[in-house]
C-alpha positions in Angstrom: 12.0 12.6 17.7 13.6 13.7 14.2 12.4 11.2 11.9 14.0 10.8 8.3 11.8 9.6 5.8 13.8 8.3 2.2 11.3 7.3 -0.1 11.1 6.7 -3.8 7.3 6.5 -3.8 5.7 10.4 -2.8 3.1 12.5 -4.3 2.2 13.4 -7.2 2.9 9.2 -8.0 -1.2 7.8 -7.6 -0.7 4.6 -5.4 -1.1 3.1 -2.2 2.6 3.0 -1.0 2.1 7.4 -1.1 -0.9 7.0 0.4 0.3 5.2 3.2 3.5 7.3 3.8 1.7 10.7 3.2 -0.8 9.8 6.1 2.0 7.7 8.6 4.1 11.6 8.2 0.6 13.3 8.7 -0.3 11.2 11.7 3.7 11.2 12.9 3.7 15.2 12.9 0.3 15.6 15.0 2.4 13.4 17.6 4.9 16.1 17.8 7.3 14.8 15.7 9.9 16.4 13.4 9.8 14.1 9.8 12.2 15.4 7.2 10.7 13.5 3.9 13.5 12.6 1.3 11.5 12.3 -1.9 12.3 12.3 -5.7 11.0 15.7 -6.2 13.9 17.1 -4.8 16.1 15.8 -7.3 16.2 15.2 -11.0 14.3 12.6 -11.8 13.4 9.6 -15.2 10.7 8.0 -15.6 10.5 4.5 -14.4 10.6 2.0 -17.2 7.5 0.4 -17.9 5.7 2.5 -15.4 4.9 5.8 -16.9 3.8 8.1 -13.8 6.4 7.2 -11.7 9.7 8.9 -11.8 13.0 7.7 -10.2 15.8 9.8 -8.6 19.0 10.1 -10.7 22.6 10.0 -8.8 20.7 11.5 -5.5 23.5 10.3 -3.0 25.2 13.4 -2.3 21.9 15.6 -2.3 20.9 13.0 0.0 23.8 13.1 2.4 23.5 16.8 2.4 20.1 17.0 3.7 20.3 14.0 6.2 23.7 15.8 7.2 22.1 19.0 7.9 18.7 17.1 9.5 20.5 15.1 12.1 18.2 12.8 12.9 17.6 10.2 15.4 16.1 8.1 13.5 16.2 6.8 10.2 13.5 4.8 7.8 14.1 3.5 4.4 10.7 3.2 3.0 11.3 1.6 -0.9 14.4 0.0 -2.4 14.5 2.5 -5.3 17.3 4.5 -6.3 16.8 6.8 -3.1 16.5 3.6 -0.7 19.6 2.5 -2.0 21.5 5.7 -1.8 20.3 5.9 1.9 21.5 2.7 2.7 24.9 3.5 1.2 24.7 6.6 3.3 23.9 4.8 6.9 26.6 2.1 6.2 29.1 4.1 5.9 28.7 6.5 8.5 27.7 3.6 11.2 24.3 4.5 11.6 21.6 2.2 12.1 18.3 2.5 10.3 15.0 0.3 9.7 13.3 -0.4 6.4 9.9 -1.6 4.7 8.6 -4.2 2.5 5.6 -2.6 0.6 5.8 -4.1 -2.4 6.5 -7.2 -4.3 9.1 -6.1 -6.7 10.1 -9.6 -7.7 6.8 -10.5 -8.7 6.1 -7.7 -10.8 9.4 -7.5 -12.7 9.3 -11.3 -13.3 5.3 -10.6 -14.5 6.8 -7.6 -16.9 10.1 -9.0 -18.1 10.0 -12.2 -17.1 13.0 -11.8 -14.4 13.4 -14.6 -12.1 11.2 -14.3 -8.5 14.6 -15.6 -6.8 16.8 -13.4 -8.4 14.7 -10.4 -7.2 14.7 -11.9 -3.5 17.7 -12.1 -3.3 18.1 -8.8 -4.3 15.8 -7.6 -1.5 17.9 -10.1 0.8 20.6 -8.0 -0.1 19.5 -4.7 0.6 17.2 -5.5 4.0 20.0 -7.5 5.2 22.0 -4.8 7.3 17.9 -3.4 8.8 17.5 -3.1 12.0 13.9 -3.9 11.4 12.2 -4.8 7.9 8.5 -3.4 8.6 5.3 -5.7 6.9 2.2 -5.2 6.6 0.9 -8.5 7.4 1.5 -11.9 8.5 1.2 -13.7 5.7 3.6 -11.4 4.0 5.8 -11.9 6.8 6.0 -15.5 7.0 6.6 -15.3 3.3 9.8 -13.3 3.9 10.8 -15.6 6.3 10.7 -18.7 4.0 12.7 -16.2 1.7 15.4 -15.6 4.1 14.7 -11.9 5.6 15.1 -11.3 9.2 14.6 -8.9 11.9 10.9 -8.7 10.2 8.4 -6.4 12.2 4.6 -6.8 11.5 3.2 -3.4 10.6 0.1 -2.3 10.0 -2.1 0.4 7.8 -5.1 3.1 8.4 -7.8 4.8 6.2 -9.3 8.1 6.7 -13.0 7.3 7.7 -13.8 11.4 7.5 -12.7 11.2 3.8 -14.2 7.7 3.1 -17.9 7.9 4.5 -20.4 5.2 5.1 -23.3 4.9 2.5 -26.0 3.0 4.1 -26.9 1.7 0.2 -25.3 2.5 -3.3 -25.0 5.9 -4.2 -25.1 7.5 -7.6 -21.8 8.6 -9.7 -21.5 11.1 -13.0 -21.6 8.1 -16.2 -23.4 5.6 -14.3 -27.2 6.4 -14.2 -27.8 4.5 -17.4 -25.2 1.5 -15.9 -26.9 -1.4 -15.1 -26.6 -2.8 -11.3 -25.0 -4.6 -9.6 -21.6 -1.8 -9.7 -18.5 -4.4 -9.7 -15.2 -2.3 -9.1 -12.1 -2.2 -9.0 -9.5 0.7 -8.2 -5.7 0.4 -8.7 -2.9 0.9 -11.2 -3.6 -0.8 -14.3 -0.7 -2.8 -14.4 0.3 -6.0 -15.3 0.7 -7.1 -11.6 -2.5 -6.3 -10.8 -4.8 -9.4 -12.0 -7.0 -7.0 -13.3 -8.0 -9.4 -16.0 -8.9 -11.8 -14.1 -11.9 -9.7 -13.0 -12.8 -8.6 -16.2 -13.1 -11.8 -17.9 -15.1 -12.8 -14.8 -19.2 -13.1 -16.2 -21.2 -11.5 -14.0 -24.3 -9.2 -13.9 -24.7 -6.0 -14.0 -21.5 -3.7 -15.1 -17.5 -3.6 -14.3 -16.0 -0.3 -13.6 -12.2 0.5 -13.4 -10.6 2.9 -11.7 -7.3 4.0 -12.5 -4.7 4.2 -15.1 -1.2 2.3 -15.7 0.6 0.5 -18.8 -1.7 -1.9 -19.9 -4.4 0.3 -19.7 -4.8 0.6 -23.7 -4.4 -3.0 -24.5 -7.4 -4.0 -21.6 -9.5 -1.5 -22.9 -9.8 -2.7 -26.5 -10.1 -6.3 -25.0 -12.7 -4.7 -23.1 -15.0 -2.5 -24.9 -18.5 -3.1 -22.1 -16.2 -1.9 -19.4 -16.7 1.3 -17.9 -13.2 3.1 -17.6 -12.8 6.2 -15.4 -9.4 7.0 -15.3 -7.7 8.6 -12.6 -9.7 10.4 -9.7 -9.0 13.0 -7.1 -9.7 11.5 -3.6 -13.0 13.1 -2.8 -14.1 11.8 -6.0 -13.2 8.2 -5.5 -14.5 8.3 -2.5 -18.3 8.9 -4.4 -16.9 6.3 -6.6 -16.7 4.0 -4.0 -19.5 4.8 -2.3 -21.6 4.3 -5.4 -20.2 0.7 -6.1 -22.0 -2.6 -4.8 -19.2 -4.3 -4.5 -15.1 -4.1 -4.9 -13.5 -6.5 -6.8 -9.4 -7.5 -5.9 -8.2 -10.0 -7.9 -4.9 -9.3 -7.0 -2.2 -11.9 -5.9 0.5 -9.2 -5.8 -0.2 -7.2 -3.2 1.5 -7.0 0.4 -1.9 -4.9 1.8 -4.4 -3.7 -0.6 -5.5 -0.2 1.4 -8.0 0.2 -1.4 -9.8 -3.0 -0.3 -10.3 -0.6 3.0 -11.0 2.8 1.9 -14.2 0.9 -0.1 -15.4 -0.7 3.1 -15.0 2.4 4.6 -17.6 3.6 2.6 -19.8 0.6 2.9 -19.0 -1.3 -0.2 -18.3 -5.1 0.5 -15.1 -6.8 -1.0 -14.5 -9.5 -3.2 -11.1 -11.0 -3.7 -9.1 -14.3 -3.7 -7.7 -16.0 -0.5 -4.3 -14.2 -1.0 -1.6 -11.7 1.0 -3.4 -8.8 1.7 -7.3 -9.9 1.7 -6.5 -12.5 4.1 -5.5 -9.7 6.5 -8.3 -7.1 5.6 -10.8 -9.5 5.8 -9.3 -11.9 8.5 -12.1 -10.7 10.9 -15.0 -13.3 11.1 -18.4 -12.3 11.3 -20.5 -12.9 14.3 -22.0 -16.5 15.1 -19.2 -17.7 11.9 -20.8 -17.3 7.8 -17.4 -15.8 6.3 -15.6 -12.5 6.9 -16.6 -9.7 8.5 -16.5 -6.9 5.4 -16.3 -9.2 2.0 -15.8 -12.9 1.0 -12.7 -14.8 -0.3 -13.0 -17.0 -2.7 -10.4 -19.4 -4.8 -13.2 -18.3 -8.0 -13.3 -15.2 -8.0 -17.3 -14.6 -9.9 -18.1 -17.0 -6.5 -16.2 -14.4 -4.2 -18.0 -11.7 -6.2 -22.0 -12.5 -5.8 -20.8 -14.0 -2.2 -19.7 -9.9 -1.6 -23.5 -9.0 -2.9 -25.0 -10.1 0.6 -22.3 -8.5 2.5 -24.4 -5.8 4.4 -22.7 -2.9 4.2 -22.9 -1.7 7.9 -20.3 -4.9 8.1 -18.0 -3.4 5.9 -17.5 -0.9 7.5 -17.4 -1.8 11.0 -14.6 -4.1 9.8 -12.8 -1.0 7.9 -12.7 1.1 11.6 -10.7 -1.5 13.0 -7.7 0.4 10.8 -6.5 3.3 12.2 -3.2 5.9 10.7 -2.9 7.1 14.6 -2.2 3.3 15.6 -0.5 2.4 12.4 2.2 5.7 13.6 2.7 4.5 16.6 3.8 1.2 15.8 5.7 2.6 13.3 7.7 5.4 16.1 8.1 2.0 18.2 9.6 0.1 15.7 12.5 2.8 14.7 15.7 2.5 16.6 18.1 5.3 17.0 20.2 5.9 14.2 23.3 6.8 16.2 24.9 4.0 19.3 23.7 5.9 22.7 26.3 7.0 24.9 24.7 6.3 28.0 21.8 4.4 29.7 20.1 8.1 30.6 20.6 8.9 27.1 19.0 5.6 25.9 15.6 6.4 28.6 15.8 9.8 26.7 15.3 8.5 23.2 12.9 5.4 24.3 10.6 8.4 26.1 10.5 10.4 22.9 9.9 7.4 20.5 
């Protein structure tokens, strides 16, 4: 199948949107399919205010058209409600052609936590532009239900992977470069240091032992000189934060904005319990109860998070990441290829066998 790809989130941007569309295209081509990826690189491009490191297409609707003219594809996905999102949408309406969409991120929330923008008046933005979807894909349940409540349909409950190669299980708490002296327990937390992000909620958590952050973002500077103990490590290449990870006793999420949380994963990949509040995202990572009942399998919820944090101590690690193979990019793909529908109304009832058997 010809799969088009329009996304406002792709590499070099650090985050776990990109990470989850460069491995669904990975995984998507190793099936045999053909993905053309519409990305802001391919255009000129501004940086997105407030969120330095993340640059936004400018006026990209005809360069659009002209590659998605010249593609042909059968299928269509709009993966982010940027400026590319929006100029494929403009693009599918007015050529008749159906196309499907995702709900990765919690826009409203963030704007209203940066400029104090109204939650409903950002819904009903993204009521707007999912309305004419042939399928909104979610990564969760709870996120889904939450959509329902705020009046999006023809919702699809999605899923994501990790790379278990990359991310290895460590039986116990390696070392990292800056930590020998550090002392344990490792508390960590890996993200964009933004203001949706809850990070201080962690960081004004007392606990033992020493808090590392991973990551950079635009309150960065302003957390830092609040917090001087903190170890700060800026941003890593992957095989790096995977030692980081692996080196970590625990991973700290104090996120409430979050539709997933893959880093939650890639840690207990690597062994390293997760700590976090009873929230979208950890509520589906760690929905898995452990054996004979005692919490979940991988980490431990808690309304206070310093409770959900020396509850994660006694995770053993072998748990965590038992719990992070039940995520898998190859399964996450092909729930993806079954949710797309083709972008162009089939002629016939051969033609439609023909594009069900290649989906």
């Amino acid at each position: 199948m010809k799969i088009a790809l329009v996304t406002d989130a792709w590499m070099p941007q650090v985050n776990g949107v990109v990470t989850t569309l460069v491995e669904l295209v990975r995984e998507l081509r190793a099936s045999g399919h053909q993905v053309h990826v519409v990305e802001p690189g391919q255009f000129r491009t501004r940086p997105c205010p407030g969120y330095a490191g993340i640059d936004l297409a400018i006026a990209p609707a005809r360069g659009l058209a002209e590659q998605l003219d010249a593609f042909q594809p059968d299928a269509i996905h709009l993966a982010t409600e940027g400026p590319l999102g929006w100029a494929g949408r403009r693009y599918c309406l007015r050529r008749g052609l159906a196309f499907t969409t995702a709900f990765h991120t919690k826009f409203p929330e963030i704007v209203n936590a940066a400029v104090k923008v109204p939650v409903s008046w950002g819904y009903a933005l993204m009521r707007h532009f999912h309305r004419p979807s042939s399928g909104v894909m979610v990564p969760t349940p709870s996120v889904l239900a939450m959509l329902q409540d705020r009046g999006l349909r023809n919702l699809r409950e999605w899923t994501h992977g990790v790379d278990t190669e990359l991310f290895r299980f460590a039986a116990e708490p390696g070392m990292f470069p800056g930590l020998e002296q550090r002392t344990r327990p490792v508390f960590l937390f890996v993200g964009r240091v933004s203001y949706e992000k809850n990070i201080d909620a962690f960081l004004r958590t007392e606990l033992p032992g020493t808090k590392v952050v991973c990551g950079v973002g635009p309150v960065e500077a302003q957390l830092k000189a609040r917090y001087p103990d903190v170890h700060w490590v800026g941003l890593l290449q992957r095989e790096t934060l995977a030692k980081l990870y692996a080196a970590a006793d625990v991973f700290v999420f104090p996120s409430h904005a979050d539709t997933f949380g893959l880093v939650m994963v890639e840690a207990m990949a690597c062994g390293t319990p997760v700590a976090a509040f009873p929230v979208d995202g950890p509520l589906t990572v760690l929905a898995r109860q452990r054996r004979g009942g005692g919490g979940s399998l991988g980490g431990a919820m808690r309304d206070d998070l310093r409770q959900a944090c020396m509850a994660a101590l006694s995770v053993p690690r072998h748990e965590a990441r038992e719990r992070a193979l039940d995520f898998s990019w190859a399964h996450a793909a092909v729930l993806f290829a079954g949710f797309l529908v083709p972008a162009r109304p089939v002629a016939s009832p051969g033609a439609a066998a023909s594009v069900t058997q290649m989906s």
